[in-house]
N, C-alpha and C positions, 0 to 999 in steps of 0.2 A: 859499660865495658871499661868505667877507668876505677876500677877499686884496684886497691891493694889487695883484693883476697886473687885476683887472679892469677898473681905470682906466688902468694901466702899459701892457698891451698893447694896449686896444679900437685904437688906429689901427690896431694890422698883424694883427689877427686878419680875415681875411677872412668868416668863417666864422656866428661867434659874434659877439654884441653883449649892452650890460649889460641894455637892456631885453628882448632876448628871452628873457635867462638869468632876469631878476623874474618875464616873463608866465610862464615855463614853472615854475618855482617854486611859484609862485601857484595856478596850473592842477593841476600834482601833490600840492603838499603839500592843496590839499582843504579849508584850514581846522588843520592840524595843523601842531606846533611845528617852526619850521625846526632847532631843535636835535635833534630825535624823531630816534632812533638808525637808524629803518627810515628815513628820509627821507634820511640824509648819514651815509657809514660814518665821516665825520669825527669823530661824535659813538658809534660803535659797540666792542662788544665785537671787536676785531678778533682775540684769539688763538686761536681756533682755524680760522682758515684757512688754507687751503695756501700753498705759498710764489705770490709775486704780481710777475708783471713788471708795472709801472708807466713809461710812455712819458709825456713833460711835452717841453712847449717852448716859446720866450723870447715866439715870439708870441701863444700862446691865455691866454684871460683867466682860464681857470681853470687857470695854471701854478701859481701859489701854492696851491690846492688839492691839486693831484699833487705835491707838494714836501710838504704836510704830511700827505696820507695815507702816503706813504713812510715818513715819520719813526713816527708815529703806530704803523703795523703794525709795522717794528722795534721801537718800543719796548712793545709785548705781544708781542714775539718772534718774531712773522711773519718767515721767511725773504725777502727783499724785491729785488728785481732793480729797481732805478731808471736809466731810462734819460733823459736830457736832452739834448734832440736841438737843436740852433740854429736860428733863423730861419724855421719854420713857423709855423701856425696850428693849432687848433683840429680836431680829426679830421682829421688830413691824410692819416689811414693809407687814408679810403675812397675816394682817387686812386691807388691801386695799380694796375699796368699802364700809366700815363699821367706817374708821376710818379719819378722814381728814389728818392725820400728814402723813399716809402712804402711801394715794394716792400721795399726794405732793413728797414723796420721791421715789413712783415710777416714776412717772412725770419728776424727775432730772434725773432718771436711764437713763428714755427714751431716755430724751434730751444729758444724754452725751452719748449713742450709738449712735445716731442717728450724734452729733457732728463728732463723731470715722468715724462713714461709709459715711459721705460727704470728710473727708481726705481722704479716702481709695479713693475713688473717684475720686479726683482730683489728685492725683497721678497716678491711672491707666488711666486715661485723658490723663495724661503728658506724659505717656510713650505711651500712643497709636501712639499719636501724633508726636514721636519722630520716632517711626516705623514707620509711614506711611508717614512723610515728609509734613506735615501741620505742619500747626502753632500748640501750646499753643491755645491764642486766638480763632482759629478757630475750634480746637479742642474742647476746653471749649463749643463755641456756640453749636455745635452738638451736644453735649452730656447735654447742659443747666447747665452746671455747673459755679458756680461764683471760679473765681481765688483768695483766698486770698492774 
């Protein structure tokens, strides 16, 4: 909550405002450090979580947030999918069906879960198949999976 997009965007964020991002702040953190690791993974051990699509854009006032948790989880080596979409706001994603920019960004959500659970995949392939004394290869055919 200390970007510059919170004063940069509030005119076009439709969504979000500075005060309701303080009252809601206030209300969660309870009395606890707005730095506290559990309160903003801005301040969190970010390396061992999985890879992370991250969506930002020019209008929500917490862009400059999603710009540095990007960075942040790259640099403890989070696999980082950053997507920076133009001239939205603020959760624009939960106009889907209504809005075209949102379904599309649900659309990428999908496709990078969907990316996540074909690795998953092919890894629990690879280990079956190490348990059970087949191949890789033959493992993969069983189970119809392509080997990257």
């Amino acid at each position: 909550m200390s970007g510059e997009s919170i004063t940069r965007n509030q005119p076009r964020d439709v969504v979000l405002t500075a005060d309701i991002l303080r009252d809601s702040a206030k209300h969660y953190l309870n009395g606890a450090e707005v730095m506290n690791p559990l309160a903003s993974p801005l301040f969190a051990d970010l390396s061992a979580l999985p890879p992370l699509l991250i969506q930002t854009t020019n209008g929500d006032i917490l862009e400059d947030d999603g710009h540095r948790l990007a960075a942040a989880a790259r640099e403890q080596g989070v696999k980082v999918q950053h997507e920076h979409w133009p001239n939205l706001w603020h959760d624009w994603q939960v106009l889907a069906g209504q809005l075209p920019e949102a379904d599309w960004a649900i659309e990428r959500m999908v496709g990078f879960i969907r990316g996540g659970l074909a690795m998953v995949t092919v890894v629990a392939t690879m280990i079956q198949s190490e348990i059970s004394g087949s191949s890789v290869a033959d493992a993969a055919a069983i189970g119809n999976v392509v080997i990257p």
